[in-house]
TORMI-574080 format. One record per residue (C-alpha): residue in one letter; x, y, z negated. Coordinates in steps of 0.02 Angstrom, whole numbers, padded with zeros to 5 digits, always signed. Last residue first. Example, Ala and Ser with C-alpha at 12.3 -4.5 7.8 and 13.67 -1.06 7.14 Angstrom:
s+00684-00053-00357
a+00615-00225-00390
//
This chain:
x-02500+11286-07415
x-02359+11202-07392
x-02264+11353-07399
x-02155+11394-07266
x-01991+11497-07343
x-01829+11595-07249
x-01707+11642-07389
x-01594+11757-07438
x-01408+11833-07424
x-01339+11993-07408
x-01150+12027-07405
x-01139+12142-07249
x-01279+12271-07215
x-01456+12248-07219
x-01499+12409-07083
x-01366+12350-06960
x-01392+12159-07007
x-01564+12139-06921
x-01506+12193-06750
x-01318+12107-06792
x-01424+11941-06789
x-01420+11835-06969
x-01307+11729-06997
x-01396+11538-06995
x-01434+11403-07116
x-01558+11282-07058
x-01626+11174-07200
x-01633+10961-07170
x-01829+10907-07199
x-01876+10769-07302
x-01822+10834-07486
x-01918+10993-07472
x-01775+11101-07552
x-01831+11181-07721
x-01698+11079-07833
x-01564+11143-07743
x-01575+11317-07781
x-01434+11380-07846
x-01316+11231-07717
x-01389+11344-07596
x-01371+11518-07675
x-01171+11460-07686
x-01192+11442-07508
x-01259+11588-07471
x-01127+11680-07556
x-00997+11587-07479
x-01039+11609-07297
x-01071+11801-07314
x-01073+11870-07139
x-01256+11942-07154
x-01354+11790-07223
x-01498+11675-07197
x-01566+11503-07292
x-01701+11388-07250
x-01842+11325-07332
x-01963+11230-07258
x-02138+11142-07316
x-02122+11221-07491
x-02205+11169-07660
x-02255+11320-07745
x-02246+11477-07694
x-02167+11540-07853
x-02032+11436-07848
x-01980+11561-07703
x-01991+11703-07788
x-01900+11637-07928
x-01753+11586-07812
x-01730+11767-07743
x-01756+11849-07927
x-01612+11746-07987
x-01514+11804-07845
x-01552+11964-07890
x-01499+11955-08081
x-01329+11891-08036
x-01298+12028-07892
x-01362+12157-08037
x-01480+12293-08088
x-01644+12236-08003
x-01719+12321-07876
x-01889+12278-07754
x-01915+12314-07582
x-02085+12278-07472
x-02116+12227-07293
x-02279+12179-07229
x-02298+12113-07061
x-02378+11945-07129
x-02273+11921-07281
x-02072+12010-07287
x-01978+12040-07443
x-01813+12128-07465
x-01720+12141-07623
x-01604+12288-07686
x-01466+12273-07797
x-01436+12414-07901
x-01277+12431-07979
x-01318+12580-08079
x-01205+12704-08021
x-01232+12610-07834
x-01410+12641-07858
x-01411+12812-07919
x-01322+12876-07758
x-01416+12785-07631
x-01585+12866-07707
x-01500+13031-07699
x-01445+12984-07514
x-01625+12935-07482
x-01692+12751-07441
x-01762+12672-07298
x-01689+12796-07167
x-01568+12669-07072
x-01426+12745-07165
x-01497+12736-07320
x-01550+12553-07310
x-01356+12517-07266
x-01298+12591-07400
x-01423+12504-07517
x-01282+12361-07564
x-01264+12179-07577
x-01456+12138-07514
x-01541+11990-07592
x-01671+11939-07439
x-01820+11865-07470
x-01935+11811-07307
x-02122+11716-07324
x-02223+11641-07206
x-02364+11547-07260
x-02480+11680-07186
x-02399+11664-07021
x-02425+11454-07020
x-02605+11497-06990
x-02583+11640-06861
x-02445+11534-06761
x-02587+11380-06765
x-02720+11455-06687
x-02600+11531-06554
x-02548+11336-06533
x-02697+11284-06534
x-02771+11417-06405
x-02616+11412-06289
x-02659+11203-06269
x-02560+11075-06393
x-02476+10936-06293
x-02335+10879-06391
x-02211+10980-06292
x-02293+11144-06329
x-02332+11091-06510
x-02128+11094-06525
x-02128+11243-06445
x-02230+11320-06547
x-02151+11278-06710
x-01987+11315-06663
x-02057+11491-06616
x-02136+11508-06796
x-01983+11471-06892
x-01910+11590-06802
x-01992+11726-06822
x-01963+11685-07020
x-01781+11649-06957
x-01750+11838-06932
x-01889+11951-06930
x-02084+11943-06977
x-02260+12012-06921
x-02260+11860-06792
x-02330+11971-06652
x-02381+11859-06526
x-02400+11885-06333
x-02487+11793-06230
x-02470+11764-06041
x-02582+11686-05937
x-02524+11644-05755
x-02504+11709-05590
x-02579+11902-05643
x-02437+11962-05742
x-02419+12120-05786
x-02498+12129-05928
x-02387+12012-05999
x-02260+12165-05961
x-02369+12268-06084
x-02379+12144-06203
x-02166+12124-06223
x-02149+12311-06221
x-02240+12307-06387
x-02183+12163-06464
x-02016+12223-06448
x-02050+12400-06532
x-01957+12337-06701
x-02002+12341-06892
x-02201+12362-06898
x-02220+12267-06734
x-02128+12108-06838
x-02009+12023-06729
x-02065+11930-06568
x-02176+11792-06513
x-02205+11777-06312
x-02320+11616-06256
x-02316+11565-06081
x-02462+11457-05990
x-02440+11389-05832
x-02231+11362-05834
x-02185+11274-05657
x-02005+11344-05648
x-02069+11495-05517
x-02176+11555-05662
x-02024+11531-05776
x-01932+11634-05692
x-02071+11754-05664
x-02100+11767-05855
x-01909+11836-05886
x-01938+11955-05742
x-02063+12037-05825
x-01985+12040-05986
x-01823+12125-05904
x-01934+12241-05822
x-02025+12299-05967
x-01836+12340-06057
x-01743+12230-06205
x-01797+12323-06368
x-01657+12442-06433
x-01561+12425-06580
x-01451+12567-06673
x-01272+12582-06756
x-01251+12692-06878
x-01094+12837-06839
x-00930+12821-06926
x-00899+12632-06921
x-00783+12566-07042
x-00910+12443-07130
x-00997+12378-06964
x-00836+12323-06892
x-00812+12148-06971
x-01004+12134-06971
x-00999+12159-06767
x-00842+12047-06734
x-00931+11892-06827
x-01091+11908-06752
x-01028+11913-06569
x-01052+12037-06450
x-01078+12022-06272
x-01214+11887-06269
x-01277+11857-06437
x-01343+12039-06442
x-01333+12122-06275
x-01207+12267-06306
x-01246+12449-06291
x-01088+12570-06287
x-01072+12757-06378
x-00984+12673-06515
x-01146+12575-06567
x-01292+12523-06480
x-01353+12347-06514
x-01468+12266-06378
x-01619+12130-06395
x-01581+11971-06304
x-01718+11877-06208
x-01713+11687-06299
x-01816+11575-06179
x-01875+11405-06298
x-01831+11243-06214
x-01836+11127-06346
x-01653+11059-06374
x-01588+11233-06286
x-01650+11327-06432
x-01634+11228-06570
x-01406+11217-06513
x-01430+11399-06499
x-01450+11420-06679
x-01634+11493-06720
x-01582+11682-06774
x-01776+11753-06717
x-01683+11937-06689
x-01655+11871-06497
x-01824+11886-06437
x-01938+11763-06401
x-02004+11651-06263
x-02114+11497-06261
x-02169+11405-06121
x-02341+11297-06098
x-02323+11164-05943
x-02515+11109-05930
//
């Protein structure tokens, strides 16, 4: 049985991961300046953040459209898939899950499953890597959906965010909210667990980072960690030589910039972490 898995393109797994075990990225768009641009495709990470800041209207994501998923699991229908597996970005946060079942529906040839992974960025794709790689070992759709909603509760995403602009913007905050927390420095944090998403504040950048590694010692010891940002190089890897001392020592950690459809709400300058505990 030839099992394939797809995705979307918020799951951040570097291209060179992708290709290596055959995963299907479908890209997501990003609206802004009255244009839509397929993310990773027609609009690179590095030009987005560098205009994000002076743009007068918020850019906005869309979900790729039924016919594009549909046509995505045809392809590799006629490539001799049997079985495909579809994991996306938290339903609570985006609506590509969504369209994703209903063109599995679709699809009579061959089953087609899709996954909600109830997170974003690397902790999606953490998950896809995952399944692909029990794909090629053998693993049937049931194991490998068996294990998805195992590893999902070990899941965890932090993110230090520089600024709650961004958050206000998006609707996640008010302007009076805003207001107070650049008078008081706040720094907001993000954390994501099973499709849950949940903010926290702390006063400064120093005193957020700090909060970022403590949440992950909390978990214990860690069968991944890897580390995400919004076009801050140096910040993250200042958090990396922070936190050396909670890398699993076996396992090499991805460290990727996170997808303009993620970094839209987060905003420039944020930086955080993608953890598997070992449960």
């Amino acid at each position: 049985m030839t099992i394939k898995i797809v995705t979307d393109s918020t799951c951040d797994l570097p291209e060179s991961v992708v290709i290596e075990n055959g995963i299907t990225v479908v890209p997501c768009y990003i609206n802004m300046n009255g244009q839509s641009y397929l993310d990773g495709v027609e609009l690179s990470r590095r030009e987005f953040y560098e205009r994000l800041p002076g743009l007068s209207a918020v850019p906005t994501t869309s979900a790729p459209g039924l016919g594009t998923f549909i046509q995505v699991y045809k392809q590799l229908l006629a490539e001799g898939a049997s079985g495909i597996i579809s994991i996306h970005i938290s339903a609570s946060l985006s609506n590509v899950f969504n369209v994703a079942s209903l063109a599995a529906q679709q699809i009579s040839e061959l089953p087609v499953i899709g996954f909600n992974a109830g997170q974003l960025t690397l902790g999606t794709g953490v998950l896809v890597l995952a399944a692909a790689e029990a794909a090629t070992s053998g693993s049937s759709m049931e194991e490998i959906i068996a294990l998805l909603k195992e590893m999902t509760l070990r899941t965890h995403s932090f993110a230090a965010l520089d600024t709650l602009e961004y958050l206000r913007r998006s609707g996640r905050v008010s302007g009076l909210q805003n207001r107070l927390g650049t008078l008081l420095q706040i720094k907001p944090i993000l954390k994501m667990h099973a499709g849950n998403i949940a903010f926290e504040r702390r006063r400064t950048n120093e005193k957020s980072i700090q909060r970022l590694i403590n949440l992950v010692s909390d978990l214990g010891p860690l069968e991944q960690l890897s580390l995400v940002h919004t076009h801050a190089p140096q910040k993250v890897e200042r958090l990396r030589q922070q936190a050396q001392h909670l890398f699993p020592p076996d396992k090499a950690p991805l460290c990727v910039e996170v997808t303009p459809a993620i970094g839209a709400h987060t905003g420039p300058g944020a930086v955080g972490f993608v953890c598997v505990s070992a449960g």
